[in-house]
N, C-alpha and C positions, 0 to 999 in steps of 0.2 A: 344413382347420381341425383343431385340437387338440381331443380329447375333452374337456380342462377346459376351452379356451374356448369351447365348444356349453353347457358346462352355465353355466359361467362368465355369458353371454348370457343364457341361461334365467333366472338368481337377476336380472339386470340389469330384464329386460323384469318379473319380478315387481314389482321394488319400480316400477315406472311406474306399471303396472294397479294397487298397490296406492295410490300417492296418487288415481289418479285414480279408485277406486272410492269413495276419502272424500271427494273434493272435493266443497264444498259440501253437507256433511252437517252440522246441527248439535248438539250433545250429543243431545238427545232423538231423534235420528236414528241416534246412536252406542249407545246404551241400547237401543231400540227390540226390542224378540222378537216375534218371529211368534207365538209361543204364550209363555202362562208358564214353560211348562219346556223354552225355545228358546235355541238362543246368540244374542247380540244381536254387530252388526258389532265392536263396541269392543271385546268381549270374544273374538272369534274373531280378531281383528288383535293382541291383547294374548298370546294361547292358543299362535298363530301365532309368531310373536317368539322367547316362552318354550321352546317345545321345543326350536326351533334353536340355541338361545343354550344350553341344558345339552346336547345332543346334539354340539355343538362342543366345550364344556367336557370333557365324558365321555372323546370323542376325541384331544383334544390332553392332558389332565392338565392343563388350565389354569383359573382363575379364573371363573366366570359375568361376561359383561358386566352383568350383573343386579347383582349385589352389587359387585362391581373399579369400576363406575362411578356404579352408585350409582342406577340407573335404580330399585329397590324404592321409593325415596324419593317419584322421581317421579310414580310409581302408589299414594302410600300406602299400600304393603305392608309384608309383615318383610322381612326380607335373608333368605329362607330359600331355598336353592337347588334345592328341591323344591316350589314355589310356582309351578306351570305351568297350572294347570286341570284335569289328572287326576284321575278321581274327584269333582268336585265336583259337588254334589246341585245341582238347580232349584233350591233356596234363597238357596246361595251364590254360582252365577253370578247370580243376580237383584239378589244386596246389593251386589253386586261393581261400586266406583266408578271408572265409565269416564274415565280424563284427556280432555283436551283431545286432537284430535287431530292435533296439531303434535309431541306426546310421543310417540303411538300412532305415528306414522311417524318420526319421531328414532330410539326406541328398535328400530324393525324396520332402519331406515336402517342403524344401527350394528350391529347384527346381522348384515345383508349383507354389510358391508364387513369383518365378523371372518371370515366364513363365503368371501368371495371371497381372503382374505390365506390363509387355510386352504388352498383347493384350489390356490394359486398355487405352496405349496411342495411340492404332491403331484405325484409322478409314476407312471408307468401300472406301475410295478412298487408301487406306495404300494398299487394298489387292490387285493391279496389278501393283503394284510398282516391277520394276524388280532391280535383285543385279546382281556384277560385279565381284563374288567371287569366292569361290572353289567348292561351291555346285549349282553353279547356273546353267551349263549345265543340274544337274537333276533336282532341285528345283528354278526355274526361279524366284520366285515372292515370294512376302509375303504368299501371299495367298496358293501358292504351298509349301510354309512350315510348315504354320499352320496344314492344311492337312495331309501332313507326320506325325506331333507331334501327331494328335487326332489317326490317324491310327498304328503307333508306340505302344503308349499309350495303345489301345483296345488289337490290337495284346499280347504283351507282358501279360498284364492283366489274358489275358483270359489263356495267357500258364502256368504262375502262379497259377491261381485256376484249370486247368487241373490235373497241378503235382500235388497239394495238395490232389485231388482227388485220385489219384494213390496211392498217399503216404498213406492216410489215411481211404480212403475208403466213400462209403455211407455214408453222411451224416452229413459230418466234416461244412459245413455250414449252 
């Protein structure tokens, strides 16, 4: 097997686990925090999404799926392509209006398929290519991005089916 098609797999099996960690969630399920100053699922699947989606853009010099398709809309946000969830207080993840989650996985869905067209034209001399950008102090290389994405990716994942577990207890999977 090919190094992108292991990782390749890995972004595949994410977006499985993550429909079926919403399935059967309903808005108030999506909202839901463990504490007031917790992320709620809707908003760690929206958080999730948005890094990838500029972390691609940052890499290629190309568009945010965020703004080019128009997904802000669909979250009732601005078109601002710094509009990830970074830094944002208890307050604003709390006000923060969760869509439907048919959009929460459209817009991750699309995401992965920019994210798997990306690594499809990478090859194993692509991953010490170094960038000259705003993340390249912490993320030097191709390779040092991809990384981030796959880690990002599991992270979030796992806090996902943790809450769900909270919320719902033994056995909801």
């Amino acid at each position: 097997m090919e190094w992108k098609d292991l990782i390749i797999q890995n972004f595949d099996i994410s977006l499985d686990r993550l429909v079926s960690y919403l399935d059967g969630l309903t808005q108030e399920d999506l909202n839901w925090q463990p504490k007031p100053d917790s992320n709620s699922i809707g908003w760690i699947t929206w958080h999730l999404s948005r890094v990838i989606d500029r972390g691609i853009s940052v890499s290629t010099e190309k568009e945010q799926l965020w703004i080019k398709d128009g997904w802000f809309s669909k979250f009732d946000r601005q078109a601002d392509p710094d509009d990830r969830g970074v830094r944002q207080t208890p307050e604003q993840v709390a006000a923060f209006k969760i869509p439907d989650k048919d959009t929460l996985i459209g817009y991750y869905r699309a995401v992965m398929d920019n994210l798997r067209n990306w690594l499809n034209k990478l090859d194993r001399t692509d991953l010490d290519r170094e960038f000259n950008d705003e993340l390249s102090q912490v993320f030097p290389t191709v390779g040092s991005r991809v990384n981030v994405i796959v880690r990002e990716t599991q992270q979030h994942l796992g806090q996902i089916a943790y809450i769900r577990g909270l919320l719902q207890g033994y056995g909801w999977q």
